[in-house]
C-alpha positions as CSV (number, residue, x, y, z in Angstrom):
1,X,16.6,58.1,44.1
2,X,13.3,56.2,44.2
3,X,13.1,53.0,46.1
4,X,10.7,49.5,45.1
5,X,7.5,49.5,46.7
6,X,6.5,53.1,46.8
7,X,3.3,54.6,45.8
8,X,4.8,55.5,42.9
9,X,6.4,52.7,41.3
10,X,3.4,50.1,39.6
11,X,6.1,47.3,39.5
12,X,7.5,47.8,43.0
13,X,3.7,47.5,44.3
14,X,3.6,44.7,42.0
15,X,6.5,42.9,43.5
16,X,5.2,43.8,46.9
17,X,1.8,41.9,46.4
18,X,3.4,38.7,45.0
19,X,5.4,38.3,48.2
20,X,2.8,39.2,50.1
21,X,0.5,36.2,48.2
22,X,3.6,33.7,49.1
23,X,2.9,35.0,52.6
24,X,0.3,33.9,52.4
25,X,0.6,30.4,50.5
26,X,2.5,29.0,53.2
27,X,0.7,30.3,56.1
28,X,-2.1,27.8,54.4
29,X,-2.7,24.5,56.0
30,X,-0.6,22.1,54.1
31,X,-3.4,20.4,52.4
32,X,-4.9,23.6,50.3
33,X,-0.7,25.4,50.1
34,X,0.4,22.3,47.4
35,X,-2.6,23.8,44.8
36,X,-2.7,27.5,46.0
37,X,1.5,28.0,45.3
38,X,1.0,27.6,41.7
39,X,-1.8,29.8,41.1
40,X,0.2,32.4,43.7
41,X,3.6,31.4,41.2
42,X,1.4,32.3,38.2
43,X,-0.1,35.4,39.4
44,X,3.4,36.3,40.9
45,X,4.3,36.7,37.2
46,X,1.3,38.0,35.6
47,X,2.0,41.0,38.5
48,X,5.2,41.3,38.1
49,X,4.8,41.8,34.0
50,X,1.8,43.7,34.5
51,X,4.0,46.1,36.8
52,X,6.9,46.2,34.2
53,X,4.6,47.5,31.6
54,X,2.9,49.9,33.6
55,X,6.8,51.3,35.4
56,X,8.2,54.7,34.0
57,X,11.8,54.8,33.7
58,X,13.3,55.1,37.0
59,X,16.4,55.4,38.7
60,X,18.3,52.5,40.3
61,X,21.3,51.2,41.3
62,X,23.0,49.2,38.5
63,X,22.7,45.1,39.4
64,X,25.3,42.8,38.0
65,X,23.9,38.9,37.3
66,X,26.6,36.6,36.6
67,X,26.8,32.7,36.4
68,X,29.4,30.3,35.2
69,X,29.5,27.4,33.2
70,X,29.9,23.7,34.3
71,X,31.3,21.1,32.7
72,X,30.7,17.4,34.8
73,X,31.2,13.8,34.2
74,X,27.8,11.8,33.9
75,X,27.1,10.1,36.8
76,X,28.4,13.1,39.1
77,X,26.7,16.2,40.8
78,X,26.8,19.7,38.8
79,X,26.4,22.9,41.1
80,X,25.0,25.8,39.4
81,X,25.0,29.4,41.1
82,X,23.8,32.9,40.0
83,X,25.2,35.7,41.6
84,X,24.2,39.2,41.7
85,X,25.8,42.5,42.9
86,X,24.3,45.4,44.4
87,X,21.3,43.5,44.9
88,X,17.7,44.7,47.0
89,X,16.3,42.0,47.6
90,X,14.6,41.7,43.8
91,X,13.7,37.9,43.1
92,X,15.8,35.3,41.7
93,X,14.8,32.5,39.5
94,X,16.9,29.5,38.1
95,X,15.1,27.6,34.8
96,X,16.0,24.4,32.7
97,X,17.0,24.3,29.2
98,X,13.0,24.0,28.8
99,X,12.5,27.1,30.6
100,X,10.7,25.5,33.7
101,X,11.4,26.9,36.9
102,X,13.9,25.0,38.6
103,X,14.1,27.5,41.7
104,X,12.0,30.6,42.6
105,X,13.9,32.3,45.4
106,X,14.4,29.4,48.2
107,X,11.0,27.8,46.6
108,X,11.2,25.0,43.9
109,X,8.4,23.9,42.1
110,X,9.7,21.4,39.8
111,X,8.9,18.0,41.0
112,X,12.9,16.2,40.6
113,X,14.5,15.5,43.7
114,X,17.9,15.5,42.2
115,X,17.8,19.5,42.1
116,X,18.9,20.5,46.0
117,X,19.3,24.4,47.3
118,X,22.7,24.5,48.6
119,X,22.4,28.5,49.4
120,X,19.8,31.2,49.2
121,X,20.7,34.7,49.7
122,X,20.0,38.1,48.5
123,X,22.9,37.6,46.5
124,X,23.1,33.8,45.3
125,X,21.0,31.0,44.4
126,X,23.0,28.1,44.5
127,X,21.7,24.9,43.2
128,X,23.0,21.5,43.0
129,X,22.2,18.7,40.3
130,X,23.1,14.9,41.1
131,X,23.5,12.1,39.3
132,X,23.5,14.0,36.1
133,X,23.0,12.2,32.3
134,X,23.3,13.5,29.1
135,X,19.4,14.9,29.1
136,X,20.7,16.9,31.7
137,X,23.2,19.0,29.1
138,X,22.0,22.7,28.0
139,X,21.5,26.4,28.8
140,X,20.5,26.7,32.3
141,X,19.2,30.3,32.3
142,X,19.7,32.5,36.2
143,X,16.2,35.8,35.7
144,X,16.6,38.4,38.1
145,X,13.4,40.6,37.9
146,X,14.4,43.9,37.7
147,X,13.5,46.8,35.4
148,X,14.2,45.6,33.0
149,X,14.9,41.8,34.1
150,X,18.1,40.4,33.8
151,X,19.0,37.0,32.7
152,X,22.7,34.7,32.6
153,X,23.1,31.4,30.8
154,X,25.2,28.6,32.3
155,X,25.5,25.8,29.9
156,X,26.0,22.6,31.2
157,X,28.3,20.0,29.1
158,X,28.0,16.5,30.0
159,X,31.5,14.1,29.8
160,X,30.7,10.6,29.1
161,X,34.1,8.3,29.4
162,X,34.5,5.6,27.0
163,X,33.9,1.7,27.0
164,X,37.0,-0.3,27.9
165,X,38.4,-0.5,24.7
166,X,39.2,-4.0,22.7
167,X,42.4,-4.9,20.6
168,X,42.5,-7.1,17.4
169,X,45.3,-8.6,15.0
170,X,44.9,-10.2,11.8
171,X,47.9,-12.4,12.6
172,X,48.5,-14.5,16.0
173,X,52.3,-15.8,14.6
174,X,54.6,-13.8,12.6
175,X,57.6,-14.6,10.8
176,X,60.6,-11.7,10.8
177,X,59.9,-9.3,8.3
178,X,56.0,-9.6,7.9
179,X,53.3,-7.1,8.2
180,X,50.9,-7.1,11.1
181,X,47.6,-5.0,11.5
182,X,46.1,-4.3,15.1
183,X,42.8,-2.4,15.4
184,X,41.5,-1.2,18.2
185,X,38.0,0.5,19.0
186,X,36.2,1.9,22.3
187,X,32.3,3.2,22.4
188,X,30.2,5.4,24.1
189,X,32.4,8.8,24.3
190,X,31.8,12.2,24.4
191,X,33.6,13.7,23.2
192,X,34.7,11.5,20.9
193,X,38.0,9.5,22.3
194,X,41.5,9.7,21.7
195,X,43.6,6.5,20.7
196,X,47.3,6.4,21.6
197,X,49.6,3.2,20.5
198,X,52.3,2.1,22.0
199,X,55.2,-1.1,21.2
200,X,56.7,-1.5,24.2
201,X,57.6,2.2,26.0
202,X,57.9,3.5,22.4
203,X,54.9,5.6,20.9
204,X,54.0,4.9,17.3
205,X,51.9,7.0,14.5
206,X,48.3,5.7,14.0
207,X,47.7,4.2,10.2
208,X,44.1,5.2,9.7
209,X,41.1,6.4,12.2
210,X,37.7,6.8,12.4
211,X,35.3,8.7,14.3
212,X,31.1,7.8,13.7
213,X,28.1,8.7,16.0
214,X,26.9,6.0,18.3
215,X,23.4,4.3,16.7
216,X,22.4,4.2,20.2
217,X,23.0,7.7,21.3
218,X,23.9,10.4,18.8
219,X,25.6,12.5,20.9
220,X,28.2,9.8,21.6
221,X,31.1,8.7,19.4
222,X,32.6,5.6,18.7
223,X,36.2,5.8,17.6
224,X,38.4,2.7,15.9
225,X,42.4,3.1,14.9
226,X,44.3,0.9,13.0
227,X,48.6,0.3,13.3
228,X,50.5,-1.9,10.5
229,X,53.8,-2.6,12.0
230,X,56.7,-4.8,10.2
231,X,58.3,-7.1,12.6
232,X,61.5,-7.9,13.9
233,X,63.2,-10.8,16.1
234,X,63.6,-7.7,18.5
235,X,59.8,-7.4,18.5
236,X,59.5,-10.4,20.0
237,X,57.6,-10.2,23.4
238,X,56.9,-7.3,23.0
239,X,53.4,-5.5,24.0
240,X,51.4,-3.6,21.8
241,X,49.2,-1.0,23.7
242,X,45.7,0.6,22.5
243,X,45.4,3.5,25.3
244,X,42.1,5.4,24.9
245,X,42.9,9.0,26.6
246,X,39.2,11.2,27.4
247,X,39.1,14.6,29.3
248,X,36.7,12.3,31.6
249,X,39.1,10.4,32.6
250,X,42.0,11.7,35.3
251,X,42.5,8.9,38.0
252,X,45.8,7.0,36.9
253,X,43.6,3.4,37.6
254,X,40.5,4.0,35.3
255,X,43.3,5.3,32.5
256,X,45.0,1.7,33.3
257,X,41.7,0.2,32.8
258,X,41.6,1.8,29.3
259,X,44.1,-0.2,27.4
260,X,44.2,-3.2,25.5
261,X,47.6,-4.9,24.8
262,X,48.7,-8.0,22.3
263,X,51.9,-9.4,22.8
264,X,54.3,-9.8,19.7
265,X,54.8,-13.1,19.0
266,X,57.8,-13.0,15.8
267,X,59.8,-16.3,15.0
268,X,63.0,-15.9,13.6
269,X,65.8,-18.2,11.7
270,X,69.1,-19.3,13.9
271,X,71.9,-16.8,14.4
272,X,75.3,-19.3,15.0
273,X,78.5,-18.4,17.1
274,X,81.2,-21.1,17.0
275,X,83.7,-20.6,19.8
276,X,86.9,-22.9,20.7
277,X,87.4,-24.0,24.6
278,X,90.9,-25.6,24.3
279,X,93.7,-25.5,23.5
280,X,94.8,-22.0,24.6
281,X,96.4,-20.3,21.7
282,X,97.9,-22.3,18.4
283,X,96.5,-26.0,17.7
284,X,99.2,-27.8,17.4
285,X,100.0,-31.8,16.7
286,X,99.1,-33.8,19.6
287,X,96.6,-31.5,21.0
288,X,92.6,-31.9,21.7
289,X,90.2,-29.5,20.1
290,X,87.2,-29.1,21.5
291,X,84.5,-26.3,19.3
292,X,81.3,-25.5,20.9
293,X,78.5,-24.2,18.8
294,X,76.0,-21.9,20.1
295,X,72.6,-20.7,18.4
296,X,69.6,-19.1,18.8
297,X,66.1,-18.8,16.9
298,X,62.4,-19.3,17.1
299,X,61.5,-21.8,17.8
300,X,64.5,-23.4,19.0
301,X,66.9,-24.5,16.1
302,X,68.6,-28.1,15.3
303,X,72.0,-28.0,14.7
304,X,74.3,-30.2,12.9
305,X,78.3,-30.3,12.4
306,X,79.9,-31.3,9.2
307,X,83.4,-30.9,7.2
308,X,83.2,-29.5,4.1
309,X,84.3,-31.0,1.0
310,X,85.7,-33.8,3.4
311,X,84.6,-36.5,5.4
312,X,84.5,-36.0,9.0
313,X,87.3,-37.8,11.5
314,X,86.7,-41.0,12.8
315,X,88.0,-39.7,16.1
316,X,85.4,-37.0,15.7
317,X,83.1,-37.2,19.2
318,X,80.1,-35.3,19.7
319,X,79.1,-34.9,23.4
320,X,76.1,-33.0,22.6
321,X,74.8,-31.8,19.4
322,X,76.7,-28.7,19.8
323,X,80.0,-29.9,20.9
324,X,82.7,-30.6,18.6
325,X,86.2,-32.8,20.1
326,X,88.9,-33.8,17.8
327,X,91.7,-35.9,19.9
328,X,95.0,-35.8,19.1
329,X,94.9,-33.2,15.9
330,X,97.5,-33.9,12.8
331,X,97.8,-32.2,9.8
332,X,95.1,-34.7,8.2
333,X,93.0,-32.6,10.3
334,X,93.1,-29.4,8.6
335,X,90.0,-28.2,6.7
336,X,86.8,-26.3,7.3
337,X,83.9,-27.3,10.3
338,X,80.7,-26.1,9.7
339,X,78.1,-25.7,12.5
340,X,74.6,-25.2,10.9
341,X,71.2,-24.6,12.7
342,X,68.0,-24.5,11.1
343,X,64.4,-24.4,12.1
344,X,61.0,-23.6,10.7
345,X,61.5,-19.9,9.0
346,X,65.5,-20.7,7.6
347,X,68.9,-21.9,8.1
348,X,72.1,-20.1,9.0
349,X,76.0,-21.6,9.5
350,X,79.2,-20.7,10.7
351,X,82.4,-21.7,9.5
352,X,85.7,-22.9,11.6
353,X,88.9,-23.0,9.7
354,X,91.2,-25.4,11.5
355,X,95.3,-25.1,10.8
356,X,97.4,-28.2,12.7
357,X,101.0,-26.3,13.4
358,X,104.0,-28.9,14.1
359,X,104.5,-29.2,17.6
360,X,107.4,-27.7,17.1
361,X,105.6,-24.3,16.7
362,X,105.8,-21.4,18.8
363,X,102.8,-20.5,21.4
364,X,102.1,-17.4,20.4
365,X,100.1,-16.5,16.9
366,X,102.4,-15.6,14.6
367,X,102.6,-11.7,13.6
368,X,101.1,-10.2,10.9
369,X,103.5,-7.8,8.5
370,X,102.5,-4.6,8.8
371,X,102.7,-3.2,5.5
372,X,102.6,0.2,6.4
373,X,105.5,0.3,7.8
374,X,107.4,-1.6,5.2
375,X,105.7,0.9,2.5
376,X,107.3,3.2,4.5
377,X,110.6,2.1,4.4
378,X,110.8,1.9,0.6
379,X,109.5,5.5,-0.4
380,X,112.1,6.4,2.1
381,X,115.0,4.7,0.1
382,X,113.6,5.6,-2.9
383,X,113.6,9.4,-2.1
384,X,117.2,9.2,-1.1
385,X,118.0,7.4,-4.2
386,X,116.3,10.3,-6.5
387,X,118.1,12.6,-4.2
388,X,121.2,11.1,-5.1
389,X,120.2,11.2,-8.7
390,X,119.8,14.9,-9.2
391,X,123.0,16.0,-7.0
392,X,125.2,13.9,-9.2
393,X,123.3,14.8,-12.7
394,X,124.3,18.6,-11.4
395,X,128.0,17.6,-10.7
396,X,128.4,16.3,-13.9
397,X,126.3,19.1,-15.8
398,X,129.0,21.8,-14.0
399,X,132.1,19.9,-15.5
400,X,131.1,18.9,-18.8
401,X,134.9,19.0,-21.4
402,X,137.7,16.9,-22.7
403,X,139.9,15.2,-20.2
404,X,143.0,13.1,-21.2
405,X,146.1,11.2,-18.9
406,X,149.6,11.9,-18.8
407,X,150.0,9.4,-21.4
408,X,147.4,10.3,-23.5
409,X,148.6,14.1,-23.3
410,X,152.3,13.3,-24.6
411,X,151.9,10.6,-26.9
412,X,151.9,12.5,-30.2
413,X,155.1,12.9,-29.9
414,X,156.5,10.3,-27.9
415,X,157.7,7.2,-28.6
416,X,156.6,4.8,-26.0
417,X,155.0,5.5,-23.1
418,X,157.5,6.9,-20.6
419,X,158.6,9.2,-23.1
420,X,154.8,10.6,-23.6
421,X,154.3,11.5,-19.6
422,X,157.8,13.3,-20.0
423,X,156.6,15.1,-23.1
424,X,153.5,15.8,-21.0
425,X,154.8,17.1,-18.0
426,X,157.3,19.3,-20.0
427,X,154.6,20.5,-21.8
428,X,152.2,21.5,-18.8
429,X,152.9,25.0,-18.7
430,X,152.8,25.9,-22.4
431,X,149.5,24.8,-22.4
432,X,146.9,27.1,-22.4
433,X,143.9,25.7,-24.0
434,X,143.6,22.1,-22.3
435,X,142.6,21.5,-18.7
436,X,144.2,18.1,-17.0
437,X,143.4,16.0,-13.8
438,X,144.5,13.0,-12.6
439,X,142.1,10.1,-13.1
């Protein structure tokens, strides 16, 4: 196996006299090494072509270059490293998208600070980029100069998070039942962001979207999403959440700081409930009845008692708007109260139907009749009585004939009566064709 460097390998030699020119570069005095490493750099290459062209095919141990890609947020520091295996000692370089050297071995020539070696071996260059922006993003190419060279691409992608986004409604105040349209958008992404909405803890489905290139930079996005929603009185309150998720963004604050919320704010007509504190049980004569009327709605609702079809009682008292007290209740009394409540968006009542019992009457409710179990009752009877029906309609069927009395039997030849159930008995057994029972 032939080595680099001997007397019989042109690109070895080659390789040999551009390191030995470095040599001598830095052995320089500092103020003739700044010009002389660029013309050593260019001649380093012009050998080390010249020696490729020149080299017969020749036997060497197989060398592996490999790199990876990088994917960092702007603003961050990318580390770029190409590795090789079963290296001797041949030369790595790391270029930019433009193909400038970057790094040649340990040395780099390109004037940006930002580029710092992190490790040099025979093995890896390892190369770190800080503060990095989107001019930054491309094919970062690792050369090892073999015969033939070798290259690996690393592509760098840039992440660029998204604006804090901002959240719009066409309508402040809704009334129940109305249509509401939010929109929200967020600039500056890449790649383009994603919008998530939410009502409350509940996630709802997007109406439209839209995705367009940033006129600023065109490899950024801006993104805006639009929700309808039709309201309830249970919306009320409620937030309403544009979240903007991006695969820059992992730390739970900065995805706090990309939302937007609106509160709901629905107004809704009066639901009533009348309920009765006293008396206990029935109203009867002599008692006090005291209804108090409760409702609900926004914004808050009036409310107003009335009888219907009737004028009110003069004893009538109304301790607050929503209190109802009739003293000493007769029968005069009995009719329907009516508690409405209405405000801006509608009206709603509830009726109270008032019964004055004697005050005679019994304190518990009277029972209602259960009509199934009367129904019950009467098929019952009714099947016994068709029972009854058929049995007797077969009795009857069985002993269908003529039948006739003692009287009846003798009294074609008999005088008078006494003498007919004589005839009839004497005649009993000399009858063969009639059948006779006593009725």
């Amino acid at each position: 196996m032939r080595r680099w460097g001997s007397a019989s390998n042109p690109l070895g030699s080659a390789l040999h006299t551009s390191r030995c020119m470095f040599n001598m570069a830095f052995a320089m005095p500092s103020a003739a090494a700044a010009f002389t490493t660029h013309h050593l750099l260019t001649l380093a290459v012009w050998a080390l072509l010249i020696g490729k062209g020149a080299a017969q095919e020749i036997e060497a141990d197989a060398q592996n270059l490999v790199t990876d890609n990088v994917v960092v947020v702007e603003g961050e520091v990318a580390t770029i490293s190409c590795r090789v295996k079963n290296n001797d000692d041949s030369v790595i370089q790391l270029l930019n998208p433009s193909r400038q050297t970057i790094y040649f071995r340990e040395v780099r020539p390109l004037k940006d600070n930002r580029f710092q070696l992190v490790n040099f071996s025979s093995s890896e260059l390892r190369v770190s980029l800080s503060n990095v922006s989107l001019v930054d993003e491309g094919k970062y190419v690792c050369q090892l100069y073999t015969d033939p060279p070798q290259e690996a691409f690393a592509t760098v992608t840039v992440l660029v998070p998204p604006e804090t986004p901002t959240i719009d409604a066409n309508k402040d105040v809704l009334n129940e039942g109305e249509e509401v349209e939010f929109t929200c958008s967020t600039t500056g992404s890449k790649p383009a962001a994603e919008i998530k909405w939410l009502k409350g803890d509940e996630e709802m489905q997007e109406s439209a979207g839209n995705v367009e290139e940033d006129p600023r930079e065109e490899k950024l996005f801006n993104v805006t999403s639009r929700l309808v929603l039709k309201v309830s009185r249970l919306d009320d309150g409620l937030p309403v959440t544009c979240q903007v998720e991006h695969p820059a963004v992992k730390d739970l604050q900065t995805m706090k700081d990309l939302q937007a919320q609106r509160y709901l704010d629905v107004r809704y007509k009066p639901q009533v409930q009348i309920t009765m504190s006293q008396p206990q049980g029935l109203t009867r004569e002599g008692d006090t009845l005291e209804l108090i009327c409760t409702a609900s709605g926004k914004p808050q609702p009036n409310l107003m008692w009335k009888r219907v079809d009737e004028e009110m009682p003069d004893r009538a008292i109304f301790t607050e708007p929503r209190t109802l007290i009739l003293e000493s209740l007769n029968k005069t009394d009995n009719g329907t109260y009516r508690c409405s409540a209405f405000n801006d968006v509608g009206e709603t009542f509830e009726d109270y139907v008032l019964h004055v019992y004697d005050s005679r009457a019994g304190t518990e409710v009277p029972r209602s009749v259960d009509h199934a179990v009367i129904g019950g009752v009467v098929a019952v009877v009714v099947f016994a009585i068709l029972c009854l029906l058929i049995v007797l309609g077969r009795y009857f069927a069985r002993h269908k004939g003529t039948y006739f009395t003692h009287e009846a039997k003798g009294a074609d030849d008999a005088a008078d009566a006494d003498t007919a159930i004589i005839n009839a008995e004497g005649g009993q057994n000399n009858s063969d064709e009639k059948k006779e029972y006593f009725i």
